[in-house]
PyMOL CGO cylinders between C-alpha atoms (Angstrom):
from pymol import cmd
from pymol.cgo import CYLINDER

trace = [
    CYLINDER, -18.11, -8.57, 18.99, -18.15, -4.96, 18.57, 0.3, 1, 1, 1, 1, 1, 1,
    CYLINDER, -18.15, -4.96, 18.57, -14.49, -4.85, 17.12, 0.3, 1, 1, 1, 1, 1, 1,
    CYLINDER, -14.49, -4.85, 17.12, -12.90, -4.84, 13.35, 0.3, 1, 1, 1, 1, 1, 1,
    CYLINDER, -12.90, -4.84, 13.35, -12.58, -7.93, 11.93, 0.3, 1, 1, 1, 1, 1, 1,
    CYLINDER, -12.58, -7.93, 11.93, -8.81, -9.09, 11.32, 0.3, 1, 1, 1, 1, 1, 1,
    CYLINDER, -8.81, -9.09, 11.32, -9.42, -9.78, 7.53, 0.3, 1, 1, 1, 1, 1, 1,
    CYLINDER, -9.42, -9.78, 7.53, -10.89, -6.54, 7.01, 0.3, 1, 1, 1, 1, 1, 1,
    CYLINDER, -10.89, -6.54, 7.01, -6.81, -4.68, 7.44, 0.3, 1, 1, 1, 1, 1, 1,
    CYLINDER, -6.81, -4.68, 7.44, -6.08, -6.22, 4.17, 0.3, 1, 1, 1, 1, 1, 1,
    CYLINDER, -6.08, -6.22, 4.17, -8.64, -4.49, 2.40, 0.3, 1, 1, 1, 1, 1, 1,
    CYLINDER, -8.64, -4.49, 2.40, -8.04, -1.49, 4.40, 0.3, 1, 1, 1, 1, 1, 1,
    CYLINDER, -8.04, -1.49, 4.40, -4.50, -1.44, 3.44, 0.3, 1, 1, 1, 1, 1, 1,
    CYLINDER, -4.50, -1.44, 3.44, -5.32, -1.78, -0.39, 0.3, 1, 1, 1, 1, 1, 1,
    CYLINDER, -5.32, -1.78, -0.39, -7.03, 1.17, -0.44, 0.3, 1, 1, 1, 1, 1, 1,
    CYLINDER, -7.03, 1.17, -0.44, -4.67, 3.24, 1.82, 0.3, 1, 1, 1, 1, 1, 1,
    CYLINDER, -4.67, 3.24, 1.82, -2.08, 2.25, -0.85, 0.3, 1, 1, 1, 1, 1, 1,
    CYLINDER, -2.08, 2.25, -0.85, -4.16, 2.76, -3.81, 0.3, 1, 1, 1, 1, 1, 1,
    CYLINDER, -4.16, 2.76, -3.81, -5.21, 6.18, -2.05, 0.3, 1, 1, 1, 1, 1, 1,
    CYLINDER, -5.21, 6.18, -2.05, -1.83, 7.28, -0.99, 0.3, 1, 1, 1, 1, 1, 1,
    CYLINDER, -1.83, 7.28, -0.99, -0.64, 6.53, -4.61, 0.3, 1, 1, 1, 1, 1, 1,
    CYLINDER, -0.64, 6.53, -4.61, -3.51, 8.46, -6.51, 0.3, 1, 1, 1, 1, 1, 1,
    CYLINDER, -3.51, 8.46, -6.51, -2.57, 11.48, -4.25, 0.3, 1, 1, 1, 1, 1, 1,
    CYLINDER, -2.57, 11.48, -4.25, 0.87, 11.46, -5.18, 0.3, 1, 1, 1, 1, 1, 1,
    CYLINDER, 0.87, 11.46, -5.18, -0.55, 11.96, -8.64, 0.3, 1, 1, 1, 1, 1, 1,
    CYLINDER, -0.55, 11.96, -8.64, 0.03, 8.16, -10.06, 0.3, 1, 1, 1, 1, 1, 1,
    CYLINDER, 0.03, 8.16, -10.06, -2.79, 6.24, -11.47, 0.3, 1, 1, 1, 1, 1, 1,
    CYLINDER, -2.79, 6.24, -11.47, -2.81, 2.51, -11.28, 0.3, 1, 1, 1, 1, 1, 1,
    CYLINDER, -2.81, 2.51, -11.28, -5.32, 1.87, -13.71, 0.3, 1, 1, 1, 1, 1, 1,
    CYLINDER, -5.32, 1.87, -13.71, -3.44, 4.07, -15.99, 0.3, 1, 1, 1, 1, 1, 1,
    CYLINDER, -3.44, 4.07, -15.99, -0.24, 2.04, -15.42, 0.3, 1, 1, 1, 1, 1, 1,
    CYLINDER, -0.24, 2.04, -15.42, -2.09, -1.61, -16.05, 0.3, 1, 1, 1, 1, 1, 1,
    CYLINDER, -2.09, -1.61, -16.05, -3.47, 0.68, -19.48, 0.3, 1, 1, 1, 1, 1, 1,
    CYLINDER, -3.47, 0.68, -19.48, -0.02, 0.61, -20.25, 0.3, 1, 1, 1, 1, 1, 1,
    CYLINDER, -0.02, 0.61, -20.25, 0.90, -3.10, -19.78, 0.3, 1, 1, 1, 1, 1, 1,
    CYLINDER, 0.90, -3.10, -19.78, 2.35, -3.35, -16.11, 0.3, 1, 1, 1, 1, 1, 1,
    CYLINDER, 2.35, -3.35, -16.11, 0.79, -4.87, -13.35, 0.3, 1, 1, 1, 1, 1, 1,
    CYLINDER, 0.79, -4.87, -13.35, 1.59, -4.89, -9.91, 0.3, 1, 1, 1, 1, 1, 1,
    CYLINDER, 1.59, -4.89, -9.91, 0.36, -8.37, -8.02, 0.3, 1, 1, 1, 1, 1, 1,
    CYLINDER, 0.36, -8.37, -8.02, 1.08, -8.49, -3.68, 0.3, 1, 1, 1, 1, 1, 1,
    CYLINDER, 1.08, -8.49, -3.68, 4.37, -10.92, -3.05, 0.3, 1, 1, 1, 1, 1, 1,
    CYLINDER, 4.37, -10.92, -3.05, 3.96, -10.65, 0.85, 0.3, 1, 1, 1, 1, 1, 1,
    CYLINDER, 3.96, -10.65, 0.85, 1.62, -9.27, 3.57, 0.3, 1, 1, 1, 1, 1, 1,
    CYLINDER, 1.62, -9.27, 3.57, 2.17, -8.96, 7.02, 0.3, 1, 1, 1, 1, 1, 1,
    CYLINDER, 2.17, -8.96, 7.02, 0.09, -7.37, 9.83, 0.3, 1, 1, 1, 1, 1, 1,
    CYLINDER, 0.09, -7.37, 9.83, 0.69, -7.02, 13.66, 0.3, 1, 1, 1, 1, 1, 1,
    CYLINDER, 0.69, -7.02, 13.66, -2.30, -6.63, 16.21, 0.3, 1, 1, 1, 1, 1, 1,
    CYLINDER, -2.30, -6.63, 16.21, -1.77, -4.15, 18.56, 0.3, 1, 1, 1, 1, 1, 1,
    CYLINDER, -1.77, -4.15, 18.56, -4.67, -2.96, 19.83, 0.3, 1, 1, 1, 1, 1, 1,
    CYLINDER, -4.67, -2.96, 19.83, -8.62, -3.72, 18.51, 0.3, 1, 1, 1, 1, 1, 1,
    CYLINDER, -8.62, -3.72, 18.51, -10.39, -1.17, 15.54, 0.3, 1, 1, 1, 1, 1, 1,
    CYLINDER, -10.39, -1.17, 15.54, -14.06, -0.55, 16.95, 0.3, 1, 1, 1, 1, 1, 1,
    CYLINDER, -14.06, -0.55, 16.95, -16.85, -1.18, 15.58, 0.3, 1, 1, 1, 1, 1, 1,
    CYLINDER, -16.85, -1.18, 15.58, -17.85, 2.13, 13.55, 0.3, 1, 1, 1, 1, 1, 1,
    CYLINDER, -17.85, 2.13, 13.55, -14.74, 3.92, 14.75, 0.3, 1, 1, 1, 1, 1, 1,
    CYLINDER, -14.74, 3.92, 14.75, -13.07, 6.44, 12.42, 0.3, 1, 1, 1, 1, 1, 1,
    CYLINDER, -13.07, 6.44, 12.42, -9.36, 4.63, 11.57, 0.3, 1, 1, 1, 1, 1, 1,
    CYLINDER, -9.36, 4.63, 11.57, -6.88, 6.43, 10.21, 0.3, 1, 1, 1, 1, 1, 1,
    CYLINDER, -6.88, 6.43, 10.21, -4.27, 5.11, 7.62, 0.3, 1, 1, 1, 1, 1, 1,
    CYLINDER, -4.27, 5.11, 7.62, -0.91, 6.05, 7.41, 0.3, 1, 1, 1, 1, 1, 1,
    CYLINDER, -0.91, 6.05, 7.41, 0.98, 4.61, 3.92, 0.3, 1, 1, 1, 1, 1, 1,
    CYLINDER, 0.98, 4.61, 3.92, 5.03, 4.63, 3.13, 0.3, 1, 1, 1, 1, 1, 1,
    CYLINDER, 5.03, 4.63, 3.13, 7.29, 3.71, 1.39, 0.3, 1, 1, 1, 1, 1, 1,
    CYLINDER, 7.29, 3.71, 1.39, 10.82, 3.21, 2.91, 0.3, 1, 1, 1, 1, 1, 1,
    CYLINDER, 10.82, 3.21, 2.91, 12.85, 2.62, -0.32, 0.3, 1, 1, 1, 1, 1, 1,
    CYLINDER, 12.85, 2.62, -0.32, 12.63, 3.87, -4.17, 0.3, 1, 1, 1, 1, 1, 1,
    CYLINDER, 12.63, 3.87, -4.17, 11.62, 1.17, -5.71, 0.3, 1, 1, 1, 1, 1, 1,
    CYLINDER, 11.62, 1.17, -5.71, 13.35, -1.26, -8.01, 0.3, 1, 1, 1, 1, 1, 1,
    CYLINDER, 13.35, -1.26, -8.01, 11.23, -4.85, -9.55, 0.3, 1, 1, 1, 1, 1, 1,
    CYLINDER, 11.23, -4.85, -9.55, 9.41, -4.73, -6.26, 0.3, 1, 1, 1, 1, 1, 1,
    CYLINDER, 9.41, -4.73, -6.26, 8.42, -2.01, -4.11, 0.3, 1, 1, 1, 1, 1, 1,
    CYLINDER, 8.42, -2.01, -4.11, 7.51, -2.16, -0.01, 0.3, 1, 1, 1, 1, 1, 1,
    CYLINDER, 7.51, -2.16, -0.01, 3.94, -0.33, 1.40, 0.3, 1, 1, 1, 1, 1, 1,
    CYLINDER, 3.94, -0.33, 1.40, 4.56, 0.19, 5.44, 0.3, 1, 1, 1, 1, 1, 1,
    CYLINDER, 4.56, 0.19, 5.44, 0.66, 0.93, 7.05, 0.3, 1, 1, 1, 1, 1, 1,
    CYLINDER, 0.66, 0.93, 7.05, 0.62, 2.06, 10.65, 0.3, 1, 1, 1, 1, 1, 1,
    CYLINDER, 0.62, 2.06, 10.65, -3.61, 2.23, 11.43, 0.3, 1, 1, 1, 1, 1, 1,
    CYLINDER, -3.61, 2.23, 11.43, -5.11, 5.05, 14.28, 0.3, 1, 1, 1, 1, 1, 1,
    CYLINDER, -5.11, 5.05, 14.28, -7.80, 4.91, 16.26, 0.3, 1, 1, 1, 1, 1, 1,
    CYLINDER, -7.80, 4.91, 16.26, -9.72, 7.84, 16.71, 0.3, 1, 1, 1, 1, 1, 1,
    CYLINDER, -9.72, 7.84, 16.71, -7.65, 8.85, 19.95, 0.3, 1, 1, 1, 1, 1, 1,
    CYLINDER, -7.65, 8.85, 19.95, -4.79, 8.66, 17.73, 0.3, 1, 1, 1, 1, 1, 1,
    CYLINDER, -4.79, 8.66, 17.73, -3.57, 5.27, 19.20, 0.3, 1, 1, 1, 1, 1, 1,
    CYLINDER, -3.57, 5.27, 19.20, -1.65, 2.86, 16.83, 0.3, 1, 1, 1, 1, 1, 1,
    CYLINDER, -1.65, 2.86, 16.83, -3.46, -0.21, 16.63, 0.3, 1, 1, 1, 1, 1, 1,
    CYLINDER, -3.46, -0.21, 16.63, -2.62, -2.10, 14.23, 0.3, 1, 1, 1, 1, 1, 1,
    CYLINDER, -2.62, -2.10, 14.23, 0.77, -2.10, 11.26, 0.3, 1, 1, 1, 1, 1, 1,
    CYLINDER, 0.77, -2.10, 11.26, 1.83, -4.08, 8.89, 0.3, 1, 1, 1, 1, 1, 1,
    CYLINDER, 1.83, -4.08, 8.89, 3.07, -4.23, 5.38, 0.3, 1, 1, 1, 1, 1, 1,
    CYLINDER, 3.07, -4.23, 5.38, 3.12, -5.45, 1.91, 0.3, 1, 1, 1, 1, 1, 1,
    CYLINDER, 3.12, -5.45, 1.91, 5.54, -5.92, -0.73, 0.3, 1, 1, 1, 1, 1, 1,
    CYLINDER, 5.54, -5.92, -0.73, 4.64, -6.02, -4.35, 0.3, 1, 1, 1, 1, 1, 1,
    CYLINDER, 4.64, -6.02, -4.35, 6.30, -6.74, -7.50, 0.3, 1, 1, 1, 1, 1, 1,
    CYLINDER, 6.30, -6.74, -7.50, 5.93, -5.10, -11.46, 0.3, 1, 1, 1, 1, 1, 1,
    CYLINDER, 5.93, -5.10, -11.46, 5.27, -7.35, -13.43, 0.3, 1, 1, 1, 1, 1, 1,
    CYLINDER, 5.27, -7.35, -13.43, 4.22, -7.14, -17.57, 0.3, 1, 1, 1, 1, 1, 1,
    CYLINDER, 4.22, -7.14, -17.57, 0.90, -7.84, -17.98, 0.3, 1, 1, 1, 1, 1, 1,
    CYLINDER, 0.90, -7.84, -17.98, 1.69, -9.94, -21.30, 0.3, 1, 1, 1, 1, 1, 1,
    CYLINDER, 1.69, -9.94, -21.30, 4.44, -12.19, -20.21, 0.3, 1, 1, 1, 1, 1, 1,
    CYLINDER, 4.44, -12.19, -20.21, 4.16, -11.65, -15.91, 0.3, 1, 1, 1, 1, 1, 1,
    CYLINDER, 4.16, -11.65, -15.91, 7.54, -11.45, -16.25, 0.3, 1, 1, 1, 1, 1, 1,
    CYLINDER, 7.54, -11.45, -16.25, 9.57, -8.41, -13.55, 0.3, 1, 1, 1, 1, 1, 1,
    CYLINDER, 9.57, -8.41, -13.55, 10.08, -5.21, -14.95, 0.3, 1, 1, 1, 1, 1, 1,
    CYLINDER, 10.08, -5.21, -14.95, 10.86, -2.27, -13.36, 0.3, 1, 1, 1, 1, 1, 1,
    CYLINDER, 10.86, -2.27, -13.36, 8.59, 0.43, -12.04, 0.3, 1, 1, 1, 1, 1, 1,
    CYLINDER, 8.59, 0.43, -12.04, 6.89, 3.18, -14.28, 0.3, 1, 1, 1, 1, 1, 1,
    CYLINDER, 6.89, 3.18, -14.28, 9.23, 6.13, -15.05, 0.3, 1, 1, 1, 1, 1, 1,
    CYLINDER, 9.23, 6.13, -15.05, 6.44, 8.11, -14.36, 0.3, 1, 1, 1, 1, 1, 1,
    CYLINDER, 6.44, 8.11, -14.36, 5.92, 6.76, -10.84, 0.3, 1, 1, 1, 1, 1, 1,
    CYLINDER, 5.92, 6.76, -10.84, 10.35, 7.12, -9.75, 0.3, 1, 1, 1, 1, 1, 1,
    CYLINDER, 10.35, 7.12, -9.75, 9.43, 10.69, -11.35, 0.3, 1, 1, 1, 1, 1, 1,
    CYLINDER, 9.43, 10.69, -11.35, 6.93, 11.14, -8.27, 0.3, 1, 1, 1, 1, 1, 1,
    CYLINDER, 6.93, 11.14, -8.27, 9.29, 8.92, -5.65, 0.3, 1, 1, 1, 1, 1, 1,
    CYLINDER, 9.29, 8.92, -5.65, 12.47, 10.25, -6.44, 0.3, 1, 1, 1, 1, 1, 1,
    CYLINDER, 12.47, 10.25, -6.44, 12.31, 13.40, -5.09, 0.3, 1, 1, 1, 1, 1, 1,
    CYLINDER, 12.31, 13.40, -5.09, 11.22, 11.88, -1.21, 0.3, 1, 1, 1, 1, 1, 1,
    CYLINDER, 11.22, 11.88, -1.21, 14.54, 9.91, -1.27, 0.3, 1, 1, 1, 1, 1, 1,
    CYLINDER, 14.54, 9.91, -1.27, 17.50, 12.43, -2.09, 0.3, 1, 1, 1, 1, 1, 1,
]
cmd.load_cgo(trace, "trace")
């Protein structure tokens, strides 16, 4: 069809979180190391306008609150004209990786947060 397939913004929105995070200086496989996981609760994604086929996209990752037992990614995706296309987001939970019972987030990661929400 020549166009991104809708599944594929999932995936794409993993990595622009994972990415986004691991610039901020936080590691997720460090944080699962140390017991706490951090499973999707909800997804959502709105179709604005079709991704190309080979088409550079560009991913654009916040967070709109500090985080407490859960924690919200917002994704707005660009076209290579710098057209919003497609946005969405996804809200996941910490949970201990012995019990999966809610804990809160990493003091290490509200270190990093904290200071974008004074």
């Amino acid at each position: 069809m020549g166009y991104v397939y809708y599944g594929n913004y999932a995936m794409y929105f993993e990595v622009a979180r994972v990415e986004a995070m691991r610039s901020a200086g936080f590691s997720y496989r460090e944080m699962e190391e140390n017991g706490v996981m951090m499973p999707v609760l909800e997804s959502h994604i709105r179709y604005l306008k079709p991704g190309k086929y080979d088409e550079l996209l560009t991913i654009k990752t916040t967070i709109p609150d500090l985080p407490g037992a859960r924690i919200r990614f917002e994704y707005q995706v660009f076209n290579e004209l710098q057209e919003l296309i497609t946005e969405g987001w996804t809200t996941l939970t910490f949970l201990k990786k012995d019990s999966h019972l809610p804990t809160r987030p990493p003091k290490n990661l509200l270190d990093l947060l904290k200071p974008f929400f004074v």
